[in-house]
MIDOSE-1310 file (N, C-alpha, C; in nm, 2 decimals, decimal comma, always signed):
residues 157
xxxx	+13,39/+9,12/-5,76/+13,42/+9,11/-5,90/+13,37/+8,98/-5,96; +13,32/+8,98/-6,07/+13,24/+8,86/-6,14/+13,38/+8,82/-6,25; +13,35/+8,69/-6,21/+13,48/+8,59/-6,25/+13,39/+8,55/-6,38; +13,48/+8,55/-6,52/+13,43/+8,52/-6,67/+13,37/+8,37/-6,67
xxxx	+13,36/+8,27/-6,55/+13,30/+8,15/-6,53/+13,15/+8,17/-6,53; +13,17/+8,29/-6,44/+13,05/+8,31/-6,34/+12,97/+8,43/-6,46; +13,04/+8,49/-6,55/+12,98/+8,58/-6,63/+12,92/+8,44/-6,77; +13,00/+8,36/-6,78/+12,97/+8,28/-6,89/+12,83/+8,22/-6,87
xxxx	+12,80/+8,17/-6,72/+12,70/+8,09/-6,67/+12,60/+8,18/-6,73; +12,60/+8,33/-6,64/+12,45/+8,41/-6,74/+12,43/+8,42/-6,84; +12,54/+8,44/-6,92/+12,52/+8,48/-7,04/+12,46/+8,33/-7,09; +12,48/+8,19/-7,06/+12,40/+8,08/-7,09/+12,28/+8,07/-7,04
xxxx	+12,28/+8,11/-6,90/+12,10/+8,10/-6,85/+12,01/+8,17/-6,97; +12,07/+8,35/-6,95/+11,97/+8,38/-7,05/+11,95/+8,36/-7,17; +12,05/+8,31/-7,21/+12,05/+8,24/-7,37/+11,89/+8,11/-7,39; +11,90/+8,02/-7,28/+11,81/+7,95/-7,26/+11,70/+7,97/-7,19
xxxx	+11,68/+8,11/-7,13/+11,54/+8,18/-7,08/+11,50/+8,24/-7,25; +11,55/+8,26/-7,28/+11,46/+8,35/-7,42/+11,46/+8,18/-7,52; +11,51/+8,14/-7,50/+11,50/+7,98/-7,62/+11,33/+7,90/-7,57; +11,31/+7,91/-7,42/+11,22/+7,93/-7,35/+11,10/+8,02/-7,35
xxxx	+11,10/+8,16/-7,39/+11,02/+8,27/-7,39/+10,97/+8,23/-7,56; +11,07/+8,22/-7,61/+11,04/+8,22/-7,74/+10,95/+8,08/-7,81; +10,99/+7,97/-7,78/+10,90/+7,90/-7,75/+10,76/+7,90/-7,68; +10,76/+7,94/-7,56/+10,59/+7,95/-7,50/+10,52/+8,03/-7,59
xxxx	+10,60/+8,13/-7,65/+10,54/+8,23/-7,73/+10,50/+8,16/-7,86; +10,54/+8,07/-7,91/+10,52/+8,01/-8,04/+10,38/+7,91/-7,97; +10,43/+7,84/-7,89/+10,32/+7,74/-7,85/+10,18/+7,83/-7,81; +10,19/+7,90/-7,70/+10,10/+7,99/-7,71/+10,01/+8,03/-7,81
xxxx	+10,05/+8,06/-7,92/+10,01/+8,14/-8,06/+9,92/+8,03/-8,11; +10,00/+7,90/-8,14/+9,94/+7,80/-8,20/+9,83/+7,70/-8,08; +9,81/+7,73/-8,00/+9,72/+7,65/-7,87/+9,59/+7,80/-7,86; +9,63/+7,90/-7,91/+9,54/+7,98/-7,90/+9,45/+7,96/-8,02
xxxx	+9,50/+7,95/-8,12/+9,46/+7,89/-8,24/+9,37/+7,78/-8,24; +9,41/+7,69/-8,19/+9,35/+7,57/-8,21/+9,28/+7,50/-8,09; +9,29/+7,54/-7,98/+9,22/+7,53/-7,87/+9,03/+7,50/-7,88; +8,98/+7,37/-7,82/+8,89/+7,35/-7,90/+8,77/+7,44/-7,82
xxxx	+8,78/+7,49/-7,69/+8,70/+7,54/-7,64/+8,70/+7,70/-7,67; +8,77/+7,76/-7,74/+8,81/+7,87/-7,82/+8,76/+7,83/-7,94; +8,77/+7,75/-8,02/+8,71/+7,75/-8,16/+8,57/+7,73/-8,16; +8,52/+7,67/-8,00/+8,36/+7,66/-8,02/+8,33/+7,79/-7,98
xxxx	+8,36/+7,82/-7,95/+8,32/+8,02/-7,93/+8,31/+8,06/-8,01; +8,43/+8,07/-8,09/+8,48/+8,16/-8,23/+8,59/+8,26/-8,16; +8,64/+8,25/-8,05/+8,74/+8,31/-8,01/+8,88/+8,27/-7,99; +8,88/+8,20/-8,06/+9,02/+8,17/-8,11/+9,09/+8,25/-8,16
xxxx	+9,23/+8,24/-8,17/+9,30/+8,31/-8,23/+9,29/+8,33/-8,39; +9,33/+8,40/-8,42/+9,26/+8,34/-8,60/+9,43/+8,46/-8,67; +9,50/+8,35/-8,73/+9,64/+8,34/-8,78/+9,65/+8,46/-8,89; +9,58/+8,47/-8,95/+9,49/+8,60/-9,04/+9,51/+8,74/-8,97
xxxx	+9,50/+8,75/-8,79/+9,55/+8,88/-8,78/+9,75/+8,89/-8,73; +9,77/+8,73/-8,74/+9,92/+8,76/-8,70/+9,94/+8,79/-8,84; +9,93/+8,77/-8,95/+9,93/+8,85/-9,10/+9,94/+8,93/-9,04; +9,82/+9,02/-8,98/+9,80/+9,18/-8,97/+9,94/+9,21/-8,91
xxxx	+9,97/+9,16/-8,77/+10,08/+9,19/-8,67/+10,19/+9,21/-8,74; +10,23/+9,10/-8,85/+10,33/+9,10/-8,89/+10,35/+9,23/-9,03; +10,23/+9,23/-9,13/+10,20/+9,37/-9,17/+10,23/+9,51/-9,11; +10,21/+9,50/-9,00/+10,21/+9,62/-8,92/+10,38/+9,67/-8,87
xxxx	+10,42/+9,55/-8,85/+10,56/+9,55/-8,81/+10,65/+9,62/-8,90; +10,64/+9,53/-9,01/+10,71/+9,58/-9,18/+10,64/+9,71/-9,25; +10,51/+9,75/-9,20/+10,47/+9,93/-9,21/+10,55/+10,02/-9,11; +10,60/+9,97/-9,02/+10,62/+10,06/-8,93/+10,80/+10,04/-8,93
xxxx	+10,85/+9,94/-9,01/+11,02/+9,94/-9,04/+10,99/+10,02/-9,15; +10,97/+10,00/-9,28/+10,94/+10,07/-9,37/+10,94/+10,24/-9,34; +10,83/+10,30/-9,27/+10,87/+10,42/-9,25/+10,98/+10,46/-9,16; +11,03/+10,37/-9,06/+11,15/+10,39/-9,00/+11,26/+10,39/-9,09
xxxx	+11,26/+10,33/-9,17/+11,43/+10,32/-9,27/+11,38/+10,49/-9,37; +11,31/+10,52/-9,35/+11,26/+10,65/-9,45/+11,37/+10,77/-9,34; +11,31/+10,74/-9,21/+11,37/+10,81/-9,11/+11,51/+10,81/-9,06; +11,58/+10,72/-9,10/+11,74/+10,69/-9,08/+11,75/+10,71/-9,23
xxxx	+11,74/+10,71/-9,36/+11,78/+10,79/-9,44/+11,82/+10,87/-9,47; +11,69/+10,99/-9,38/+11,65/+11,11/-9,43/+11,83/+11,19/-9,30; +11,82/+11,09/-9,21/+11,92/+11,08/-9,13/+12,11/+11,13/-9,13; +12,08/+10,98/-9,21/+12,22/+10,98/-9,27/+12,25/+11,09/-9,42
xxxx	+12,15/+11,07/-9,47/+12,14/+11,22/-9,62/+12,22/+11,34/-9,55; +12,11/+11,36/-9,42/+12,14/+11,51/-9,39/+12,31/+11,46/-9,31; +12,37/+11,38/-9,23/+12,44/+11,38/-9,21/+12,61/+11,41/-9,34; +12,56/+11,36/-9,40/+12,64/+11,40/-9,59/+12,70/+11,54/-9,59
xxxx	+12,62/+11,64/-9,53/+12,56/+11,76/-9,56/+12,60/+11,86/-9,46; +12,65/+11,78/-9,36/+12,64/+11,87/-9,18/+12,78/+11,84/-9,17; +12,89/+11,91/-9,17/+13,03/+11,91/-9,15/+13,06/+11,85/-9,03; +12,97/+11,93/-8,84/+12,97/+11,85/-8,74/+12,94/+11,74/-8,73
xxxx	+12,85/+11,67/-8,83/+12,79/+11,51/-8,78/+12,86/+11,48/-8,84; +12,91/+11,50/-8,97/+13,08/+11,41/-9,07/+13,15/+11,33/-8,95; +13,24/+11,48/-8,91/+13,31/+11,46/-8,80/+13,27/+11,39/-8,70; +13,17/+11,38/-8,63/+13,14/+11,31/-8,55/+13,11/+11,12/-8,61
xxxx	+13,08/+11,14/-8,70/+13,04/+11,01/-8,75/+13,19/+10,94/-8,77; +13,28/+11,02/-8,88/+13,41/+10,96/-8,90/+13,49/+10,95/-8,75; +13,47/+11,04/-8,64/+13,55/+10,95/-8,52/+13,51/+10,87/-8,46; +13,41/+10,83/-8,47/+13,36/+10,69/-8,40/+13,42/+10,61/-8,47
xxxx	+13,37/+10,58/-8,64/+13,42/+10,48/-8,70/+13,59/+10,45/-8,68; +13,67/+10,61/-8,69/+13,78/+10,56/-8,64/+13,82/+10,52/-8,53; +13,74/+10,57/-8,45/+13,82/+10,52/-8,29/+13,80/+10,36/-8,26; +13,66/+10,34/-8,37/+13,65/+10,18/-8,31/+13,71/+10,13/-8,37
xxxx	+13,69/+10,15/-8,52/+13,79/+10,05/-8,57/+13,98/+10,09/-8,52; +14,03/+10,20/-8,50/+14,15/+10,19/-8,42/+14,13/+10,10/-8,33; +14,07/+10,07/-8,25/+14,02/+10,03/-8,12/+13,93/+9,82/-8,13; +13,98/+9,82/-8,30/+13,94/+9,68/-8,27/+14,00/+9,55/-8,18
xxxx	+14,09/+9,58/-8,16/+14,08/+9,42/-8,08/+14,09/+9,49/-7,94; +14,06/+9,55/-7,90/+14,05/+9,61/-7,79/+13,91/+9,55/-7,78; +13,84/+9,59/-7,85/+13,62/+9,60/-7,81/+13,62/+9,44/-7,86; +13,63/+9,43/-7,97/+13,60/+9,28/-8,06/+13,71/+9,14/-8,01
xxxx	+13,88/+9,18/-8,00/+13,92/+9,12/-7,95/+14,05/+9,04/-8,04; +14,08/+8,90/-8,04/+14,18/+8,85/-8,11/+14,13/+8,72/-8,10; +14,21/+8,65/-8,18/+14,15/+8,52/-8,25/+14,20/+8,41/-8,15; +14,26/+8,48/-8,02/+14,33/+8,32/-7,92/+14,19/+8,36/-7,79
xxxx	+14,12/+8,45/-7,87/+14,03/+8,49/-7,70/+14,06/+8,53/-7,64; +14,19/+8,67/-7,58/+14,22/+8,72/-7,46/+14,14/+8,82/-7,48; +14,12/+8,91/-7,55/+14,09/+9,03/-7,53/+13,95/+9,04/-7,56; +13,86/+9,17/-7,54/+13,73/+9,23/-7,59/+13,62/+9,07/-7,59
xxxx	+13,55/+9,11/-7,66/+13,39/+9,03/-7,68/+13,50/+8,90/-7,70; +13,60/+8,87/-7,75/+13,63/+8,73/-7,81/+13,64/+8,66/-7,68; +13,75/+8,71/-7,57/+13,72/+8,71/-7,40/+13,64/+8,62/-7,39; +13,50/+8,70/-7,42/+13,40/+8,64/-7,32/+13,34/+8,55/-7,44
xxxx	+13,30/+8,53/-7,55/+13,28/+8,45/-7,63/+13,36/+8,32/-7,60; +13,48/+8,30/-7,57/+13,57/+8,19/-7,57/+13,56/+8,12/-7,41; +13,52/+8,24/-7,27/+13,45/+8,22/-7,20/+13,33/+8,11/-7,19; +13,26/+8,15/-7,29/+13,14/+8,10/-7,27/+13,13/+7,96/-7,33
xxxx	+13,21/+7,96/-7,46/+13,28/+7,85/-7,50/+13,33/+7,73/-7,43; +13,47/+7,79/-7,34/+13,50/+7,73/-7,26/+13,39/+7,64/-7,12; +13,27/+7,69/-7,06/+13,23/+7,71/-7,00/+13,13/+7,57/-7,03; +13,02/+7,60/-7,20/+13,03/+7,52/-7,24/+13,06/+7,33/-7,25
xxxx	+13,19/+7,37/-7,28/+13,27/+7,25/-7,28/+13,33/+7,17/-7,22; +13,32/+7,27/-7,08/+13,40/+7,19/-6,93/+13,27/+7,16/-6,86; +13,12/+7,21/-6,91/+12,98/+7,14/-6,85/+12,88/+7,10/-6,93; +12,91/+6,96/-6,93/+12,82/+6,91/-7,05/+12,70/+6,94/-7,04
xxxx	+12,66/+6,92/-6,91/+12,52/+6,92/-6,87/+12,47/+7,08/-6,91; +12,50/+7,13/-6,90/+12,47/+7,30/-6,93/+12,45/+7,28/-7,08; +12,55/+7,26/-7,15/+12,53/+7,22/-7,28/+12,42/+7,13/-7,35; +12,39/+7,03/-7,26/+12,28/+6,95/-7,30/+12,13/+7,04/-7,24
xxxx	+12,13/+7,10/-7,17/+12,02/+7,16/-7,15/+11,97/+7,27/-7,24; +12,07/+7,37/-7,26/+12,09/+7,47/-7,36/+12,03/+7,37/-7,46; +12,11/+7,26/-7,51/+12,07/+7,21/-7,69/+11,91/+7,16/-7,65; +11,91/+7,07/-7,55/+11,73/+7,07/-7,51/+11,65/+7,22/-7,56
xxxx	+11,67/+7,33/-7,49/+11,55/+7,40/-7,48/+11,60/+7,46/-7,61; +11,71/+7,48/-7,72/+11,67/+7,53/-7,85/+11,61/+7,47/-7,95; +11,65/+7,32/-7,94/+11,57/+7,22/-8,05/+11,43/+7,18/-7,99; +11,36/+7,24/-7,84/+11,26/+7,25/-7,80/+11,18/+7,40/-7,87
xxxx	+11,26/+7,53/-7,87/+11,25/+7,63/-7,94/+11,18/+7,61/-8,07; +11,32/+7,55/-8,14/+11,30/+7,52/-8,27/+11,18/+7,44/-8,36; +11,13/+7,33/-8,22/+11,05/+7,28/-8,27/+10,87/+7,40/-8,26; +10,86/+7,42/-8,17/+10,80/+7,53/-8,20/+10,75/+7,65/-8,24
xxxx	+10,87/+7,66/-8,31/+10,83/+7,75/-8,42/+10,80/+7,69/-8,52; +10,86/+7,60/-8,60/+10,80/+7,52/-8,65/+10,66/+7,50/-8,72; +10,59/+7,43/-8,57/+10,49/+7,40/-8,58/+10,41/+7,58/-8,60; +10,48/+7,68/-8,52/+10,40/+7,81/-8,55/+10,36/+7,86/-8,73
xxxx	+10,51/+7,77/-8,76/+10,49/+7,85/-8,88/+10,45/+7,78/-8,99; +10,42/+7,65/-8,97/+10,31/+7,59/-9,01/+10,18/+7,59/-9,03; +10,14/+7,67/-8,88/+10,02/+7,71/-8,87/+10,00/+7,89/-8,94; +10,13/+7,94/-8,92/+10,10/+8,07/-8,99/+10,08/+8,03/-9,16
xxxx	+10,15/+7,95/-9,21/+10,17/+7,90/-9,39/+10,01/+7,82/-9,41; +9,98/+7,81/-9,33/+9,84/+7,72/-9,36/+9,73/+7,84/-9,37; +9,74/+7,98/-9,32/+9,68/+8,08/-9,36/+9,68/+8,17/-9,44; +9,77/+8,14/-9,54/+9,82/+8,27/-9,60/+9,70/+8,29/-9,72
xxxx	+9,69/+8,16/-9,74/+9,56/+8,17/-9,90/+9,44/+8,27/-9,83; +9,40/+8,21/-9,71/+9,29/+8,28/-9,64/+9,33/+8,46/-9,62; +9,40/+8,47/-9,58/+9,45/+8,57/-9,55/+9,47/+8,70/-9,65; +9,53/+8,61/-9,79/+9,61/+8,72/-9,92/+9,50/+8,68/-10,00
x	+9,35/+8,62/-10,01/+9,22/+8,65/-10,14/+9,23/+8,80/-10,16
C-alpha cells in the first residue's frame, strides 16, 4: 500500500518533470531559432511556422467543438443519452465529497491535495526545488514568447 507521503512525493516529482519538459521545450524552440550555425545554413527554425503549428492546432479544436456540439444537440434529442447524461451528473454530484472531498482534507481529491500540501511544508527542500524548476519554466517561456511576439508582423503581412 502507498502511504499519501509517499503518493504526495510523485505527484511533486512529476509536477517538476513537466515544469522541466516544458521548459527544454521552450528553450529548445528558441536555441533552434537562433542558433548561429543553423542561421548560417538557413536551417533554423523560423517562428513563422510555429504560427503555422499553432494555426493548426486551433483548425483542428475548431472542428472538434463542431463535433461535441453536434454531440451534445443530438444528446437533447435521445431519451437513452438524457438518462445517461443526467445520472452521472447526479451520481457525482450526490457523490461530491466523496470524489472532491471537504474543506478539513479527509476525504476525495481534497485528501490528497492537502497531502501534497502537507508534504510540501514539512520539506522545504522539495519545495524550493519545485519553485526552482517553475520560475526556471517560467522563465522560458518567456523568452519563447518573446521570440514568438517578435514574429507575428512577419508572419500576419
Amino acid at each position: 500500500m502507498v502511504t499519501l507521503e509517499e503518493f504526495s512525493r510523485i505527484i511533486i516529482a512529476n509536477l517538476e518533470l513537466n515544469f522541466q519538459v516544458l521548459k527544454n521545450l521552450f528553450t529548445l524552440l528558441v536555441v533552434a531559432a537562433t542558433n548561429s550555425s543553423l542561421v548560417s545554413e538557413g536551417t533554423n527554425l523560423n517562428f513563422s511556422n510555429v504560427w503555422g503549428l499553432i494555426y493548426g492546432g486551433l483548425v483542428s479544436n475548431y472542428w472538434n467543438s463542431f463535433a461535441i456540439h453536434e454531440v451534445l444537440n443530438a444528446t437533447q434529442y435521445n431519451v437513452s443519452a438524457m438518462r445517461d447524461f443526467s445520472a452521472a451528473i447526479n451520481y457525482l454530484g450526490s457523490n461530491a465529497t466523496t470524489v472532491f472531498g471537504d474543506l478539513e482534507g479527509t476525504k476525495g481529491i481534497a485528501y490528497i491535495q492537502k497531502g501534497v500540501y502537507d508534504y510540501l511544508t514539512n520539506n522545504t527542500q522539495e519545495t524550493e526545488k519545485l519553485a526552482s524548476s517553475f520560475s526556471s519554466m517560467l522563465k522560458a517561456q518567456v523568452e519563447f514568447l518573446i521570440k514568438l511576439m517578435e514574429s507575428v508582423n512577419t508572419t500576419f503581412d
